[in-house]
NUVEX-862540 format. One line per 2 residues: number of its first residue (from 1); their letters; for each residue x, y, z of N, C-alpha, C. Coordinates in nm, 3 decimals. Last residue first. Layout:
NUM> a> X Y Z X Y Z X Y Z  ...;
# end
This chain:
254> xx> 0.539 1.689 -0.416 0.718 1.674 -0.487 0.730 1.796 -0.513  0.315 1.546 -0.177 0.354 1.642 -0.233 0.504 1.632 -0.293;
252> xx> 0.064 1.381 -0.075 0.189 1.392 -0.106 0.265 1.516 -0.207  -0.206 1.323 0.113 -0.187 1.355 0.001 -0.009 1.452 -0.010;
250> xx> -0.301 1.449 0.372 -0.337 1.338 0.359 -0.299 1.286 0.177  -0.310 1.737 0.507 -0.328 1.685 0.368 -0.411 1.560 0.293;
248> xx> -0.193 1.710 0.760 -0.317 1.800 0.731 -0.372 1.799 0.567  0.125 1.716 0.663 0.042 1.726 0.761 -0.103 1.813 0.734;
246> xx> 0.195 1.495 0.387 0.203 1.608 0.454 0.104 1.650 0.545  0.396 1.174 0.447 0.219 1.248 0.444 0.255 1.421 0.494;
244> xx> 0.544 0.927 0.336 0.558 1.077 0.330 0.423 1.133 0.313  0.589 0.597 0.477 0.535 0.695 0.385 0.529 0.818 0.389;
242> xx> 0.669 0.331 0.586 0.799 0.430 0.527 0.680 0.493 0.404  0.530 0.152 0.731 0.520 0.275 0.819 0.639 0.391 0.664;
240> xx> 0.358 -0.072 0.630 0.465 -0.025 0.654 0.447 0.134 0.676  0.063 -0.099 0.574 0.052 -0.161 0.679 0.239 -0.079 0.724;
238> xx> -0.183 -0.006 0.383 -0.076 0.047 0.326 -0.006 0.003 0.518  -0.525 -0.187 0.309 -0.456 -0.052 0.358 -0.269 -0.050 0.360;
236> xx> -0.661 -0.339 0.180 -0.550 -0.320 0.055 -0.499 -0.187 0.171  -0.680 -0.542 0.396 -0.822 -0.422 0.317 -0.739 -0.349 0.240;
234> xx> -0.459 -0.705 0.449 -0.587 -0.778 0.350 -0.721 -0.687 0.344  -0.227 -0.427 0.346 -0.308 -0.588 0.429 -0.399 -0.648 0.352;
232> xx> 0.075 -0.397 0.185 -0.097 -0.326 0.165 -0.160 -0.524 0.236  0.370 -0.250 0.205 0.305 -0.357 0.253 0.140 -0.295 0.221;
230> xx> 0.654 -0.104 0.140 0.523 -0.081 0.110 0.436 -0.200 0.127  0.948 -0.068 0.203 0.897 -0.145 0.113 0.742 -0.118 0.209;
228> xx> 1.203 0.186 0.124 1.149 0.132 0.184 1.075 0.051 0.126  1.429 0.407 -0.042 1.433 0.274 0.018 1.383 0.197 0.121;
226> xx> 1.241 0.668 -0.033 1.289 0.586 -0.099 1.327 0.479 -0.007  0.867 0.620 0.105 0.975 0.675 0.123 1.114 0.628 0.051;
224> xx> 0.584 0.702 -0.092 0.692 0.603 -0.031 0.814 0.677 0.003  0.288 0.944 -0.100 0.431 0.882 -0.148 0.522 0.830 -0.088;
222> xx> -0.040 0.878 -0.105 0.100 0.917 -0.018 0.225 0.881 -0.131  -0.390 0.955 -0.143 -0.256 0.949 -0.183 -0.170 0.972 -0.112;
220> xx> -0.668 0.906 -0.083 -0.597 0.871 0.021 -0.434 0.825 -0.063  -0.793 0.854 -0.466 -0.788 0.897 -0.347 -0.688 0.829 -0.234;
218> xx> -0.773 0.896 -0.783 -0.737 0.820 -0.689 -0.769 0.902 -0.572  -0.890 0.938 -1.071 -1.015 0.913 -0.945 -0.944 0.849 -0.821;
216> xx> -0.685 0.936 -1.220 -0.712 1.088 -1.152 -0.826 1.037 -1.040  -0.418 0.783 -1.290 -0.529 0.729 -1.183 -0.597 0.877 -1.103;
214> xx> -0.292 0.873 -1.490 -0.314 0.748 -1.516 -0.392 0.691 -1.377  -0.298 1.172 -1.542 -0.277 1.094 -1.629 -0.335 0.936 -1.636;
212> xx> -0.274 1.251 -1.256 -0.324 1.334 -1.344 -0.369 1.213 -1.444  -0.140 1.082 -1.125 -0.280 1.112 -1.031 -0.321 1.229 -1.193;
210> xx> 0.104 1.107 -1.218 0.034 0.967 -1.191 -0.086 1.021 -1.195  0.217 1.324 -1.136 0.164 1.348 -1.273 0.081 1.194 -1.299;
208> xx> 0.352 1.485 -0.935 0.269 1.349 -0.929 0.191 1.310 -1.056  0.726 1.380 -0.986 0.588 1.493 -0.958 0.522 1.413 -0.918;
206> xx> 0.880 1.272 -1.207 0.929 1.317 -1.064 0.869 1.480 -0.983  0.804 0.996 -1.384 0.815 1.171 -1.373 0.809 1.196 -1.213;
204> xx> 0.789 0.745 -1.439 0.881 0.834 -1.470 0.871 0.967 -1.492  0.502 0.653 -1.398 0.516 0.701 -1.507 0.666 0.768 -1.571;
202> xx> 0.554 0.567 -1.136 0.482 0.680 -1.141 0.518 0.792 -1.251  0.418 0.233 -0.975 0.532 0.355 -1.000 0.496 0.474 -1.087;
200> xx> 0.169 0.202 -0.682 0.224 0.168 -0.873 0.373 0.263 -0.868  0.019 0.030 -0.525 0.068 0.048 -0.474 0.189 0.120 -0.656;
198> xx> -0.357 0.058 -0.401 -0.290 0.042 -0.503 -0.130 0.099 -0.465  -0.699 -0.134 -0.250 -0.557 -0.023 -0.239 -0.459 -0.032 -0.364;
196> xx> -1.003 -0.060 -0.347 -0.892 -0.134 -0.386 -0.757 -0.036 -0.368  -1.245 0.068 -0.333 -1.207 -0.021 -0.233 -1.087 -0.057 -0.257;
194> xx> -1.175 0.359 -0.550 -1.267 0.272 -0.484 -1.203 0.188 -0.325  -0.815 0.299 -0.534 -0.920 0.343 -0.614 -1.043 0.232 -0.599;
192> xx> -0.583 0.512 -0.307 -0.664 0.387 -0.327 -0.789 0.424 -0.447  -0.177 0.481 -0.346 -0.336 0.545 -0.339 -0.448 0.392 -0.330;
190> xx> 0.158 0.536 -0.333 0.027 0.454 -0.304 -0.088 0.540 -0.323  0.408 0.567 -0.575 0.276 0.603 -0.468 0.146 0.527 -0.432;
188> xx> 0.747 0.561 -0.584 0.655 0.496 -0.595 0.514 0.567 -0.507  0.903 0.714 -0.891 0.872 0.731 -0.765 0.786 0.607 -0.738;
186> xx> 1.168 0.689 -1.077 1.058 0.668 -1.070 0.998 0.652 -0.959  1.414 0.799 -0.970 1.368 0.840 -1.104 1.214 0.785 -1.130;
184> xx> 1.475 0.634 -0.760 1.432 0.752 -0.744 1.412 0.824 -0.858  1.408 0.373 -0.688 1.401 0.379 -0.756 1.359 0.555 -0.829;
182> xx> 1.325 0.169 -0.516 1.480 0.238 -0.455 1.494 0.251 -0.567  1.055 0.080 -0.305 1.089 0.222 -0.379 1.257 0.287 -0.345;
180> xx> 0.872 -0.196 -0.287 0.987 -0.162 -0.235 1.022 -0.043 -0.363  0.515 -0.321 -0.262 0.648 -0.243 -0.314 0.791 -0.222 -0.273;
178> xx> 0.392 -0.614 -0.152 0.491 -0.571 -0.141 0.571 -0.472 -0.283  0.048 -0.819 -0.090 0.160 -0.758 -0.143 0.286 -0.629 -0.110;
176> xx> -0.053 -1.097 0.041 -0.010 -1.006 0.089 0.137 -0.920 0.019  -0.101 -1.372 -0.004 -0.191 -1.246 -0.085 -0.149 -1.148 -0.056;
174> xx> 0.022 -1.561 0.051 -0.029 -1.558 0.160 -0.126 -1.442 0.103  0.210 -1.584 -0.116 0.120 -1.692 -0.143 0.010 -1.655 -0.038;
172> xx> 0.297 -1.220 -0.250 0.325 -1.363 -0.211 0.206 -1.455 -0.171  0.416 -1.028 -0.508 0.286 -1.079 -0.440 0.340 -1.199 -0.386;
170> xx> 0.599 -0.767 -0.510 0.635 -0.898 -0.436 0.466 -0.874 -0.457  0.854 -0.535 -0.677 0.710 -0.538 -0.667 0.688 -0.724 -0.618;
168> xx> 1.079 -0.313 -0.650 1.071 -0.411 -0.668 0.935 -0.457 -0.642  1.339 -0.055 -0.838 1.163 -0.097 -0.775 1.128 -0.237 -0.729;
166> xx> 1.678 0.097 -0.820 1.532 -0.054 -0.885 1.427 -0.028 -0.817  1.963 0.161 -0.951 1.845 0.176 -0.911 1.723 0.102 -0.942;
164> xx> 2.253 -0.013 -0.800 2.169 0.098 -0.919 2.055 0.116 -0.862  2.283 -0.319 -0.636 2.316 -0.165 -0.654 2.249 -0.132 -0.789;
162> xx> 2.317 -0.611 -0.531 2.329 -0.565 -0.648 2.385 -0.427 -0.700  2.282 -0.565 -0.235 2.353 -0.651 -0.319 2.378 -0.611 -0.437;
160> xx> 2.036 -0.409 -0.193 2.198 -0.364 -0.168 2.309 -0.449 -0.201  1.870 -0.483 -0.289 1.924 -0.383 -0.390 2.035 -0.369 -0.329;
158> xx> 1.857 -0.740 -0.146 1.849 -0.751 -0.258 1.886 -0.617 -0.346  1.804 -0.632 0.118 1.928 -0.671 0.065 1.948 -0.677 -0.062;
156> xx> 1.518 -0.475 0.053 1.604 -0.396 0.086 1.790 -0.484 0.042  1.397 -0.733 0.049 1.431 -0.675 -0.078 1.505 -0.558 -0.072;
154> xx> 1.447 -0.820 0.312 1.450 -0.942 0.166 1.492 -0.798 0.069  1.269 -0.629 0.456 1.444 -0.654 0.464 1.523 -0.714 0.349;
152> xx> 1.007 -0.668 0.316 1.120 -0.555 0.363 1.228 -0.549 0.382  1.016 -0.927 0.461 0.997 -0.936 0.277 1.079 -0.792 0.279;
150> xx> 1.116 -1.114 0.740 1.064 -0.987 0.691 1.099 -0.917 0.541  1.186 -1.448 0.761 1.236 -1.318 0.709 1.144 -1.223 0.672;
148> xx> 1.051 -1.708 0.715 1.025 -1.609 0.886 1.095 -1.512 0.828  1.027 -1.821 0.550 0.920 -1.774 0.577 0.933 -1.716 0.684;
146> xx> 1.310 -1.732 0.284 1.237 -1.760 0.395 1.143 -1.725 0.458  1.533 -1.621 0.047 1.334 -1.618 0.082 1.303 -1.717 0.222;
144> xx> 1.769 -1.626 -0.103 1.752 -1.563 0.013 1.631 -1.565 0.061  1.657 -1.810 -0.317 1.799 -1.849 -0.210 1.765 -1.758 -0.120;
142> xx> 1.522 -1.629 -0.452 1.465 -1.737 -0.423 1.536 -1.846 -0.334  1.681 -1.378 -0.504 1.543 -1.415 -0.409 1.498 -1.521 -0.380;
140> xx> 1.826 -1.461 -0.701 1.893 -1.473 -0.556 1.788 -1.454 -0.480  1.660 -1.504 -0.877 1.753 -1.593 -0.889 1.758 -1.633 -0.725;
138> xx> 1.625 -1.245 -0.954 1.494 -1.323 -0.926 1.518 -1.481 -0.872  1.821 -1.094 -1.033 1.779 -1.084 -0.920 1.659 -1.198 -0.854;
136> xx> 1.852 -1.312 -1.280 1.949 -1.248 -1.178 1.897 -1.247 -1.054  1.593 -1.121 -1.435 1.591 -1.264 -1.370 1.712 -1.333 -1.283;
134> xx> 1.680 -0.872 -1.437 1.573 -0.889 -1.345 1.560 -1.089 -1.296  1.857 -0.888 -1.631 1.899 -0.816 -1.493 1.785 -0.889 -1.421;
132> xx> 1.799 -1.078 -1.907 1.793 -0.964 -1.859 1.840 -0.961 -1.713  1.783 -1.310 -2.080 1.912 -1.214 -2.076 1.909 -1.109 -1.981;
130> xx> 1.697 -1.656 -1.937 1.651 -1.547 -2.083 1.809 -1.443 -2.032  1.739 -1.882 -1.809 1.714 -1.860 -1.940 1.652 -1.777 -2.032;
128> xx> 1.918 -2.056 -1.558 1.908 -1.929 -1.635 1.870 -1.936 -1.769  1.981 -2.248 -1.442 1.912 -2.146 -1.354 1.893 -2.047 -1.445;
126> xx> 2.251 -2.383 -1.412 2.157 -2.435 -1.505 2.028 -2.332 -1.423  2.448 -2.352 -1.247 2.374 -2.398 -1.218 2.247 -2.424 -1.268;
124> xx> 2.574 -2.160 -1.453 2.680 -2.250 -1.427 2.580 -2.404 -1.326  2.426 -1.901 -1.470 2.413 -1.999 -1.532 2.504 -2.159 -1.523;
122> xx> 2.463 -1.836 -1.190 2.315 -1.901 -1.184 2.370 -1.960 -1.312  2.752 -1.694 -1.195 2.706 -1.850 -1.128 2.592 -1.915 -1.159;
120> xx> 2.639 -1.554 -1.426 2.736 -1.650 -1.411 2.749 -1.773 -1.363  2.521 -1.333 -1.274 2.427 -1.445 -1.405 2.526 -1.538 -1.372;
118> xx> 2.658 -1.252 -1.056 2.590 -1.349 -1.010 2.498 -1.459 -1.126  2.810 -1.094 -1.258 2.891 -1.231 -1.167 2.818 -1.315 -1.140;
116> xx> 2.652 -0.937 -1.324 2.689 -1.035 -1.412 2.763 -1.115 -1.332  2.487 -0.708 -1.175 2.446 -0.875 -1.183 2.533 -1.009 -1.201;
114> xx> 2.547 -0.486 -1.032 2.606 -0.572 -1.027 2.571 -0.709 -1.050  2.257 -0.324 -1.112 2.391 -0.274 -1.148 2.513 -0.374 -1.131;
112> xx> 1.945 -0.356 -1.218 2.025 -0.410 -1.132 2.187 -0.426 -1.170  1.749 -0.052 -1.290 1.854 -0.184 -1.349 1.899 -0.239 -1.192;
110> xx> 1.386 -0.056 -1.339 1.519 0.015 -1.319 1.601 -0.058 -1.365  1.124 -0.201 -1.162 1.172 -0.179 -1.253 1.286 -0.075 -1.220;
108> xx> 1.027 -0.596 -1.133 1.109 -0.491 -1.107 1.163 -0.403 -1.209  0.880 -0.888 -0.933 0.872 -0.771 -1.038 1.004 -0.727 -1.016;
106> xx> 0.737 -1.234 -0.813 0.853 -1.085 -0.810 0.862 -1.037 -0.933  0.575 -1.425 -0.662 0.590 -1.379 -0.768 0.679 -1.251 -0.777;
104> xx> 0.609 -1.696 -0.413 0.579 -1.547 -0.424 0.606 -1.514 -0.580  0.614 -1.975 -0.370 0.611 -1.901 -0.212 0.553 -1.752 -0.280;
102> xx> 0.702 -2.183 -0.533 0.550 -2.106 -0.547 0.516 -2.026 -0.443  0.932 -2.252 -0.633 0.859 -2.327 -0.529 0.734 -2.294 -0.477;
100> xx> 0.985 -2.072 -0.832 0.958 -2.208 -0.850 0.863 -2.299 -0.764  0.808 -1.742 -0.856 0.910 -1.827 -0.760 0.863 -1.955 -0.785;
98> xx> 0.777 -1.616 -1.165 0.740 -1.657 -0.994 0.822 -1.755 -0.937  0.829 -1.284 -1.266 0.895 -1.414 -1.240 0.846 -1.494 -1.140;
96> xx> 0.622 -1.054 -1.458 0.698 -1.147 -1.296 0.724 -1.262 -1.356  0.775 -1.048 -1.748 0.788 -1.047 -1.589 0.635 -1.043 -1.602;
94> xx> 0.996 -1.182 -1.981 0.889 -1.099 -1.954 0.855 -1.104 -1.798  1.263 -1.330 -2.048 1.254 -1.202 -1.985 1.132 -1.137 -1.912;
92> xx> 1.107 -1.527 -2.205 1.173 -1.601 -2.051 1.202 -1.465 -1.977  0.946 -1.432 -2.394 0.934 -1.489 -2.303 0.995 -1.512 -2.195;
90> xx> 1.178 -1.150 -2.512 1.119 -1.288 -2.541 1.065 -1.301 -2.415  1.369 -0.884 -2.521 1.198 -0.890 -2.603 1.197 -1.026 -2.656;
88> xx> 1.641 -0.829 -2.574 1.546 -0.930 -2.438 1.394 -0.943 -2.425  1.703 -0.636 -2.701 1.726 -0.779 -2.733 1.687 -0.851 -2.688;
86> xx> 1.671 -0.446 -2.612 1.580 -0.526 -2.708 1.612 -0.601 -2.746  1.740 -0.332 -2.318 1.785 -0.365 -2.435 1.681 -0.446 -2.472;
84> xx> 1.583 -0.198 -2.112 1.720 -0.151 -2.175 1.772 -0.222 -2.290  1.253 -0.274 -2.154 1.403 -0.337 -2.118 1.445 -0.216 -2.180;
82> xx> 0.951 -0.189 -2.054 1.045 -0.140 -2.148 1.169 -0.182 -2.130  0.623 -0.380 -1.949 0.766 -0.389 -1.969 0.791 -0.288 -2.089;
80> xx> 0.454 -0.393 -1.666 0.443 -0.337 -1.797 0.596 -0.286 -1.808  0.293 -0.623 -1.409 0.419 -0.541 -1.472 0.394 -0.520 -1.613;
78> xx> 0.068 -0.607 -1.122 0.097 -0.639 -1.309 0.220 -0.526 -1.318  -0.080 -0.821 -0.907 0.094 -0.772 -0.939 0.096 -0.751 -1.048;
76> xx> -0.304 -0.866 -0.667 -0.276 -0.858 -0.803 -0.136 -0.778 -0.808  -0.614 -0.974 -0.478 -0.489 -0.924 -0.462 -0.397 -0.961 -0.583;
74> xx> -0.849 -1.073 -0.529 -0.781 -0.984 -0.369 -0.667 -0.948 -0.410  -0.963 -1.170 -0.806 -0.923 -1.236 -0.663 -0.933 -1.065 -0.565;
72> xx> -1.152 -1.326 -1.086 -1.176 -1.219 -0.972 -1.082 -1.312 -0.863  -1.145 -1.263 -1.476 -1.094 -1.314 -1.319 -1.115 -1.265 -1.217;
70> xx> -1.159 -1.118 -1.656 -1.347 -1.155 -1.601 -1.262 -1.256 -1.425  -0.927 -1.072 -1.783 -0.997 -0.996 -1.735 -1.149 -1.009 -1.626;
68> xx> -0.913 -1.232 -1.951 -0.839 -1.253 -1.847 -0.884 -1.161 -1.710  -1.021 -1.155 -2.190 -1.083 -1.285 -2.089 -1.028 -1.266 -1.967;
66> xx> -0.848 -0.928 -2.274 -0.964 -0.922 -2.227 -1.090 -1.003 -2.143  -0.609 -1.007 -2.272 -0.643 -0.920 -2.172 -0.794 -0.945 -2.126;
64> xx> -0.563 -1.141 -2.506 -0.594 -1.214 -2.364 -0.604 -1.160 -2.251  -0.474 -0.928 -2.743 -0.600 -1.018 -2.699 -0.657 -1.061 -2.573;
62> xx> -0.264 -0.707 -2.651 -0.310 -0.854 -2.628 -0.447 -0.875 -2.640  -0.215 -0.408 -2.729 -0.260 -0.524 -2.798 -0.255 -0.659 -2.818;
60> xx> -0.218 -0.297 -2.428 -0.301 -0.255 -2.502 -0.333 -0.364 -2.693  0.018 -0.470 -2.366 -0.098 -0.554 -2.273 -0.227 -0.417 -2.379;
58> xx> 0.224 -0.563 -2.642 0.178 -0.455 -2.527 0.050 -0.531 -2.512  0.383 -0.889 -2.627 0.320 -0.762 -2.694 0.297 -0.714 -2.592;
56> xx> 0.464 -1.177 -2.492 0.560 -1.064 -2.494 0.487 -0.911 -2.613  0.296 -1.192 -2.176 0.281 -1.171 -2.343 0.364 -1.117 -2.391;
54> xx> 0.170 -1.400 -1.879 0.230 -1.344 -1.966 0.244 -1.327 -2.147  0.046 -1.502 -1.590 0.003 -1.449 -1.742 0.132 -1.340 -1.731;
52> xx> -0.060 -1.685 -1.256 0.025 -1.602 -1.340 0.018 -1.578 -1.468  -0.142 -1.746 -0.943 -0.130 -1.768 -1.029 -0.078 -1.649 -1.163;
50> xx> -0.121 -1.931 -0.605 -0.098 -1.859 -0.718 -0.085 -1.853 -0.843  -0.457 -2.065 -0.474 -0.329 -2.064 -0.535 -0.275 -1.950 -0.614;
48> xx> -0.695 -1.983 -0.365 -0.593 -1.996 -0.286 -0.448 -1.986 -0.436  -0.930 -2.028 -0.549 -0.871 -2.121 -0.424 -0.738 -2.150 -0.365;
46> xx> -0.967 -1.782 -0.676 -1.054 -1.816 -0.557 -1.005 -1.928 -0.492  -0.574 -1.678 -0.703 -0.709 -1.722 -0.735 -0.760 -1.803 -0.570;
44> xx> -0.420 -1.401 -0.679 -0.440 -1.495 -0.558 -0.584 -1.576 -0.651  -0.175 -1.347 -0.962 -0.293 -1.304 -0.877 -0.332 -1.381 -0.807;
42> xx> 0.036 -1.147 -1.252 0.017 -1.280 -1.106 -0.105 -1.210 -1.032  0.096 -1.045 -1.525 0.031 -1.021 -1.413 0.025 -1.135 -1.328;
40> xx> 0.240 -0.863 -1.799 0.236 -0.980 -1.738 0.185 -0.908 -1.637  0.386 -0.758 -2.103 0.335 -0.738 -1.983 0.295 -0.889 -1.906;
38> xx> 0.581 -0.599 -2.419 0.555 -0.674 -2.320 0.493 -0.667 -2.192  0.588 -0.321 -2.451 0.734 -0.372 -2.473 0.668 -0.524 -2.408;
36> xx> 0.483 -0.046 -2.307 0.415 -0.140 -2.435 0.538 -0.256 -2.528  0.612 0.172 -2.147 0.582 0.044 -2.198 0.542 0.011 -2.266;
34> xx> 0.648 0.426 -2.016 0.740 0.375 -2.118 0.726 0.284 -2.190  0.322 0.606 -1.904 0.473 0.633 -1.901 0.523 0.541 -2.032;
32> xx> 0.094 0.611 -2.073 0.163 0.748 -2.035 0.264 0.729 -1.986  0.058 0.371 -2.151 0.042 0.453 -2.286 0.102 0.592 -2.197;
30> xx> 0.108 0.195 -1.895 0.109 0.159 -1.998 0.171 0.332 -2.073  -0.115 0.367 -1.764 0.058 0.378 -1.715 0.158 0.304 -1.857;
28> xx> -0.354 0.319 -1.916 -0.291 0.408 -1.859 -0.128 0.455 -1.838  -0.386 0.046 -1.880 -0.380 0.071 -2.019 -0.295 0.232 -2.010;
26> xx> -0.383 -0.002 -1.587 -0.287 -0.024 -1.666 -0.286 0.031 -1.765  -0.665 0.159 -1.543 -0.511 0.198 -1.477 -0.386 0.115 -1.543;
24> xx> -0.812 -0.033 -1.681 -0.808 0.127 -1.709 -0.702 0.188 -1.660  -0.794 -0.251 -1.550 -0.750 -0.240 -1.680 -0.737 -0.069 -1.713;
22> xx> -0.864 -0.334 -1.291 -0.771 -0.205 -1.304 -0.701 -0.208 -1.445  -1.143 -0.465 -1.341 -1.125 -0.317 -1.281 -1.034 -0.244 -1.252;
20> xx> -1.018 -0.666 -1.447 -1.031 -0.577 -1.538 -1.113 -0.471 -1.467  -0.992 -0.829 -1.237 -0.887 -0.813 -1.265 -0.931 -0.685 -1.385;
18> xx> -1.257 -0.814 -1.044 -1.233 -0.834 -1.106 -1.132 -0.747 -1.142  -1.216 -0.842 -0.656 -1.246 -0.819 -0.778 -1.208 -0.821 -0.920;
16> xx> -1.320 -0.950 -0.307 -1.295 -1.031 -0.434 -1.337 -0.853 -0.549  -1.237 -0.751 -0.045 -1.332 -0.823 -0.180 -1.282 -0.880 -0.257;
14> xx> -1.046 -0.623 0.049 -1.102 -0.697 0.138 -1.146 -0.802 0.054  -0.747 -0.551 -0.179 -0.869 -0.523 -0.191 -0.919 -0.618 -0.021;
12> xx> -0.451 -0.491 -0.372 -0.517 -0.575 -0.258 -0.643 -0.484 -0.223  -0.161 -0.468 -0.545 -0.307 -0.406 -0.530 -0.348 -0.513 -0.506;
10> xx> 0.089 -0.326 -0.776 0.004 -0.410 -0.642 -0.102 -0.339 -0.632  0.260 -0.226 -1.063 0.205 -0.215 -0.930 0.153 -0.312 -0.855;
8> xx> 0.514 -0.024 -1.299 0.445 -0.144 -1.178 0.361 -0.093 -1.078  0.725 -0.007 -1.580 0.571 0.059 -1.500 0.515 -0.098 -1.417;
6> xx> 1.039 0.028 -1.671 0.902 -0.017 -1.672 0.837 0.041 -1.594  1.278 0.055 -1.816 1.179 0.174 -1.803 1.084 0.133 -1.773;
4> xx> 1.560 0.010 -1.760 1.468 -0.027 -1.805 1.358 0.024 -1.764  1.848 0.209 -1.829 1.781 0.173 -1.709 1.640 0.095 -1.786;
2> xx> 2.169 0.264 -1.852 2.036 0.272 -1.916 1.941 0.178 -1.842  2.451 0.412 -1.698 2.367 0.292 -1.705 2.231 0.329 -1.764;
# end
């Protein structure tokens, strides 16, 4: 299976800040791991609602980065796209996907290994309009989503439904974001830069070569445990318990 190579993250803050204080960390993961294939971002605006941007160019030559940029919330989801196939270099593929009913925005990178039955049905229900794996999955999240279900569990089924390997990245309406790391070719790590917790994948290298390359001013680094999901509160602190700290470190080790 050929896997789609993208780059993700989250990130929650106490403060309000501007969306182009983690331009430097995208442009980053971006140009050092696989992407520049398309990007997109969701974010909690000042009144509450969710909201969302997409391009199918690299987020290094969008224009609309740069206005987009002067936005200020709490809490943020940007995906940086490489599909497995290029053929899916349009709009309706580009990610996040947000949820119709506006409960949450969803990411993801890797493949989702058993889709095509389920494209099938979604297209048979008029539910479907671009080509890729991710909107599939984005499908059945929105059937399986309830407000009393633990998002952790949500996306834990969600790979176990499907199978292969995936990442999955959740902002929901409440601001409260969500990694999930079942994506062992690409790791996931948390850190924090400045005030702002961060939750990203990790360039496709199976080290920490993140913290070199594309967030060296990070501090209070851990690495996820695989198939767990990664919660950051409303001080962007890291609230799920599935993280790998070496003792006396405070900082992860591969």
């Amino acid at each position: 299976m050929i896997r789609a190579m993208c780059e993700q993250f989250v990130a929650r803050a106490a403060e309000p800040f501007r969306l182009d204080t983690l331009w430097d960390l995208t442009e980053r993961l971006e140009r050092f791991g696989l992407g520049g294939f398309g990007w997109g971002a969701a974010w909690i605006a000042q009144d509450g609602s969710l909201q969302s941007y997409r391009d199918v160019r690299a987020f290094r030559d969008d224009p609309g980065k740069d206005a987009l940029g002067a936005t200020e919330t709490r809490s943020l989801l940007v995906h940086l796209r490489r599909p497995s196939r290029l053929s899916t270099l349009q709009l309706a593929d580009t990610q996040p996907f947000d949820d119709p009913a506006g409960r949450y925005t969803f990411s993801h990178n890797g493949d989702l290994r058993d889709y095509q039955a389920y494209r099938r049905r979604y297209q048979r229900q008029g539910r479907i309009l671009g080509r890729a794996d991710t909107e599939v999955g984005a499908r059945w999240l929105e059937d399986a989503w309830t407000d009393t279900e633990n998002v952790g569990h949500l996306l834990a089924s969600l790979h176990d439904t499907f199978g292969g390997e995936a990442n999955f990245g959740i902002l929901a309406k409440d601001g409260t974001t969500y990694h999930y790391a079942g994506n062992p070719q690409n790791p996931v790590f948390g850190f924090r830069l400045g005030e702002i917790g961060v939750v990203s994948t990790a360039l496709y290298s199976i080290d920490r070569s993140i913290f070199r390359f594309a967030a060296p001013g990070a501090t209070h680094r851990t690495l996820a445990r695989l198939h767990t999901t990664i919660a950051l509160d409303e001080r962007g602190e890291a609230t799920d318990s599935g993280l790998l700290r070496p003792k006396g470190t405070g900082e992860a080790s591969r």
